[in-house]
C-alpha positions as CSV (number, residue, x, y, z in Angstrom):
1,X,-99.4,123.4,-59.2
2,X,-98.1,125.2,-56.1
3,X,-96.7,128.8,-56.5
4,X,-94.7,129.9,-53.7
5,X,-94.2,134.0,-53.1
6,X,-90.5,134.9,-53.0
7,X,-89.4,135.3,-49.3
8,X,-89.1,138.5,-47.8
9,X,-86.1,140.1,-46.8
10,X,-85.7,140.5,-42.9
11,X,-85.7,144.1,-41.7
12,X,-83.9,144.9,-39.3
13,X,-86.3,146.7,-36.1
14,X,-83.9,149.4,-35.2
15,X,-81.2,151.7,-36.5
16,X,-78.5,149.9,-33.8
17,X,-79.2,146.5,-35.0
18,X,-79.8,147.6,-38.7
19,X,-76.2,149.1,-38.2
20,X,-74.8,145.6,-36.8
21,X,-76.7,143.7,-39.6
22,X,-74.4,146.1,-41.9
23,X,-70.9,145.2,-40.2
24,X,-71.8,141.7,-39.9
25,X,-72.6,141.7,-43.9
26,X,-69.5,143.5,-44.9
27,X,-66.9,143.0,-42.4
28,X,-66.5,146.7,-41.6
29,X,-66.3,147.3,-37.8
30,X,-68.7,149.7,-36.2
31,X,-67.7,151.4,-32.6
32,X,-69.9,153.8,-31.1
33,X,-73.0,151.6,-31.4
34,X,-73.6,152.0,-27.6
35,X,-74.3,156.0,-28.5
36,X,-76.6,154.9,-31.7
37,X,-80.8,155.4,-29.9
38,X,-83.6,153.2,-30.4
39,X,-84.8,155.0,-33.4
40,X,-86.7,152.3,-36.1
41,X,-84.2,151.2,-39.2
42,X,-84.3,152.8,-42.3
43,X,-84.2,152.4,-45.7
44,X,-80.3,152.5,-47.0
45,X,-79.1,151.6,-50.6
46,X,-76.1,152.3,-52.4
47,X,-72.5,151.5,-51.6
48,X,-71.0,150.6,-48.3
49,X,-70.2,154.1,-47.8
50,X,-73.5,156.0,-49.1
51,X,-75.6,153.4,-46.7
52,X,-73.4,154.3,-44.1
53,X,-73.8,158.1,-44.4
54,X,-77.7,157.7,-44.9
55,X,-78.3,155.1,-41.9
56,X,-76.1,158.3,-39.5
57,X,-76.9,161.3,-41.4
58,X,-78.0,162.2,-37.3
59,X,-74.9,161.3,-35.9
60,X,-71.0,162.6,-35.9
61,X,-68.8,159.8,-37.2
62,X,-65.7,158.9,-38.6
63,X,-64.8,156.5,-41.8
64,X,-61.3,154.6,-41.8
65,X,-60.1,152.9,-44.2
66,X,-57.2,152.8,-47.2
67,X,-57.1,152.5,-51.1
68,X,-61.7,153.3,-50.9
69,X,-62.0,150.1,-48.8
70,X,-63.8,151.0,-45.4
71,X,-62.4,149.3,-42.3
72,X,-63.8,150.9,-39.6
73,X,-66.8,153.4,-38.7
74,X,-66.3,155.1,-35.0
75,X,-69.8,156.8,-34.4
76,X,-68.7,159.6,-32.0
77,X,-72.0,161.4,-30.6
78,X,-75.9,162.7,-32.0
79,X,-75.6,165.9,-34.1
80,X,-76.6,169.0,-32.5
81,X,-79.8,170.0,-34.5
82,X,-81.5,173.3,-33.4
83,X,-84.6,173.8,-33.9
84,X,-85.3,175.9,-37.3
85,X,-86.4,179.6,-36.2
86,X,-90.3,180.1,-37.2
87,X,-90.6,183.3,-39.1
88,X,-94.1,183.7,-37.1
89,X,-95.6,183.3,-33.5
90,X,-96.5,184.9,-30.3
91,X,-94.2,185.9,-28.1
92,X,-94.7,187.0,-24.1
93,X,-93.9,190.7,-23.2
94,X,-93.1,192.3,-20.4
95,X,-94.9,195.6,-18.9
96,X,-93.1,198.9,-19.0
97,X,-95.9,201.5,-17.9
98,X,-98.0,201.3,-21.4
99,X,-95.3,199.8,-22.9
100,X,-94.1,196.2,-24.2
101,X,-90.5,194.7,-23.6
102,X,-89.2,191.8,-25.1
103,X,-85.9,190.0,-24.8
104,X,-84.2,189.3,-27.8
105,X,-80.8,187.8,-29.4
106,X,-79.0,190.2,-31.6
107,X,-76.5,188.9,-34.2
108,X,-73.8,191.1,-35.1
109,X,-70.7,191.2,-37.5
110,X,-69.1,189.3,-35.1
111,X,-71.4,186.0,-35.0
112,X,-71.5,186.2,-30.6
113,X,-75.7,186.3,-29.8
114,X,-76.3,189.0,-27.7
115,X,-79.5,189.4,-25.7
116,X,-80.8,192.5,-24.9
117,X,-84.0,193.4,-24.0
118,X,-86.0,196.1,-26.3
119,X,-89.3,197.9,-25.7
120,X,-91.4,197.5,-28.8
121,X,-91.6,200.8,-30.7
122,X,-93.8,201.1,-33.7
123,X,-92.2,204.9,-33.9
124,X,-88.9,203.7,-34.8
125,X,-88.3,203.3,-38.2
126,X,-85.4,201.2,-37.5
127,X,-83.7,198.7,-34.5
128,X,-82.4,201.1,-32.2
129,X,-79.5,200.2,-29.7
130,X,-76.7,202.6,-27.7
131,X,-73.3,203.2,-29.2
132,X,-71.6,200.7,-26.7
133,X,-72.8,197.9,-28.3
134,X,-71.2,198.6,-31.2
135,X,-67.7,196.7,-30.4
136,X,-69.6,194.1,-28.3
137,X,-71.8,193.1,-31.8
138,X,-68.9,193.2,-34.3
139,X,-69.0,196.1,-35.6
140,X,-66.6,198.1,-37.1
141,X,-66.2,201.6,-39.7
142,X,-66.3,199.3,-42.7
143,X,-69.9,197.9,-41.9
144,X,-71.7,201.4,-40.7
145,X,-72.6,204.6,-42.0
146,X,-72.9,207.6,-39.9
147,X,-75.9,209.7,-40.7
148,X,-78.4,212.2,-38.8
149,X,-81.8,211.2,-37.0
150,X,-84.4,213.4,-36.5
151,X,-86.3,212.6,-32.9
152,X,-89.0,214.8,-30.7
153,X,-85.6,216.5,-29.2
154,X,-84.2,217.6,-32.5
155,X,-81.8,216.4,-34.9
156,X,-79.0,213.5,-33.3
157,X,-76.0,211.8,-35.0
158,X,-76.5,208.1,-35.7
159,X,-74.5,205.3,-36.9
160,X,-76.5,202.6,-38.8
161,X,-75.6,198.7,-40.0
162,X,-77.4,195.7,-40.7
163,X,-77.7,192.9,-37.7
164,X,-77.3,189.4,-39.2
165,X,-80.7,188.5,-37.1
166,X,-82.7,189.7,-34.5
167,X,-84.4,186.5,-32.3
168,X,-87.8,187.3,-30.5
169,X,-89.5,184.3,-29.0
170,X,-88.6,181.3,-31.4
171,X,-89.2,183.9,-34.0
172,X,-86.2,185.2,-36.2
173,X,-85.4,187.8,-38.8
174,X,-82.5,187.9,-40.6
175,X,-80.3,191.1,-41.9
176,X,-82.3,193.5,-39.9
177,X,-81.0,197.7,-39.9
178,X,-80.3,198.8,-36.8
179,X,-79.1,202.4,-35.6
180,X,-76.2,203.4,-32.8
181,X,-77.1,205.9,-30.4
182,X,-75.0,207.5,-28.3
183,X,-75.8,206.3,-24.6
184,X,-76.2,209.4,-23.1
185,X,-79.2,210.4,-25.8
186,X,-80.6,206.9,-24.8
187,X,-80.5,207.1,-21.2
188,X,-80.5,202.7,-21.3
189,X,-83.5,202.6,-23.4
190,X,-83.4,200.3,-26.2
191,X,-85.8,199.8,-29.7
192,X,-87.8,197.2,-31.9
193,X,-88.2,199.2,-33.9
194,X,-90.1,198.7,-37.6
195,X,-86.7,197.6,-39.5
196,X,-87.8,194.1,-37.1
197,X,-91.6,194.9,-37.0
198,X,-92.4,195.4,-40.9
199,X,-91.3,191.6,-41.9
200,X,-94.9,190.8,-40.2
201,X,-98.6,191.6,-39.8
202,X,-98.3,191.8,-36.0
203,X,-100.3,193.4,-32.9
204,X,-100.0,194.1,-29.5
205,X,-102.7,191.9,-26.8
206,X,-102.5,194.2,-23.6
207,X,-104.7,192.0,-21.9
208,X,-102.5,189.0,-22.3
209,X,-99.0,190.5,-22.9
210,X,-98.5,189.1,-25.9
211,X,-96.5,190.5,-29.3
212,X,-98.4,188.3,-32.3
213,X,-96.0,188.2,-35.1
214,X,-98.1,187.2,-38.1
215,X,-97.0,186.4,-42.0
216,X,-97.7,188.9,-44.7
C-alpha cells in the first residue's frame, strides 16, 4: 500500500507577493504594492479584512468597499514607528568647568518638544527652568502653583508644574516637576535636577563624560 502525505500549501516568499496571492484569491484590488518592502510573508488568518489588517499592520492604508464587501485596498505609505524611549542608558555630557551639561527635550502642556540644554544638578530637588519658558511649554495658571524656594541667596518665588517628559539621550521620563524661575535669579542657567535624577541609580564618569542612568 502506498500512503501519500497531503500536499503542502505554497507560501508565499514575501509580504508583496503574499499580498498579490491575496487579491488574486479574492478579487479585491490592491494599489500601493510598489510602496509594500521586501519584508518575508507572514502568517494571516481570518476574514478578508482581519488578513488584510494583519499582513499591513506596518503600513497606512485604506479599505473601499460597500454593503462589508471589500473592493479595493490603496496602501498609501510605511507607518512612522519611533523607536520606544529606554527608561535607562548612558548619555554624553558636555563640560561646564566641574560641571555636566546635557541637552534634553522638554514636554510641556502644550505637546511642542523643546530642547534645552541643563547642567546636571544633584542639589536641585526639582527640574529647574526660567520663567520664559513658561508660555513657550504650555503652561498656563490652571496647571502651576506658585510657592517659595529657599536657595544659598535666600528665599525666591517659584512657580512649579509637572513636564509631560523630560528626553536625555534616548532615555525618557515621563510627568517630571519642574520649577519657574524668574530669569533674572537664573542668569541663563538651567537644572536637572533630582525630580529627573531620582527615577534612576545613576553616576557621573568625569573621565569619559558620561551621565549613566541605571534602573532601581
Amino acid at each position: 500500500m502506498l500512503l501519500f502525505a497531503p500536499a503542502a500549501r505554497v507560501q508565499a516568499e514575501t509580504l508583496r507577493s503574499q499580498l498579490e496571492a491575496l487579491g488574486k484569491e479574492t478579487g479585491v484590488r490592491i494599489d500601493g504594492l510598489d510602496r509594500v518592502g521586501d519584508e518575508p510573508s507572514i502568517p494571516a488568518e481570518g476574514d478578508v479584512a482581519q488578513r488584510v489588517k494583519s499582513l499591513l499592520a506596518d503600513y497606512n492604508f485604506m479599505i473601499v468597499g460597500q454593503n462589508g464587501k471589500i473592493e479595493r485596498v490603496t496602501i498609501t505609505s510605511v507607518k512612522d514607528v519611533a523607536p520606544k524611549p529606554k527608561s535607562s542608558g548612558v548619555v554624553k555630557t558636555q563640560r561646564i568647568g566641574i560641571h555636566h551639561q546635557v541637552l534634553a527635550t522638554l514636554l510641556g502642556p502644550n505637546n511642542i518638544e523643546i530642547a534645552s540644554s541643563l547642567l546636571v544638578d544633584t542639589g536641585a530637588t526639582t527640574l529647574v527652568l526660567p520663567a520664559s519658558m513658561l508660555l513657550q511649554l504650555g503652561f498656563s495658571r490652571e496647571n502651576l502653583r506658585e510657592g517659595i524656594s529657599q536657595t544659598a541667596a535666600g528665599s525666591i518665588p517659584v512657580k512649579t508644574g509637572i513636564l509631560h517628559s523630560v528626553r536625555v539621550g534616548d532615555v525618557s521620563v515621563e510627568n517630571v516637576p519642574v520649577s519657574f524661575i524668574s530669569d533674572q535669579k537664573l542668569s541663563g542657567v538651567r537644572l536637572l535636577g533630582m525630580s529627573f535624577l531620582n527615577r534612576f541609580r545613576f553616576s557621573l564618569d568625569d573621565a569619559n563624560n558620561e551621565l549613566q542612568l541605571m534602573p532601581k
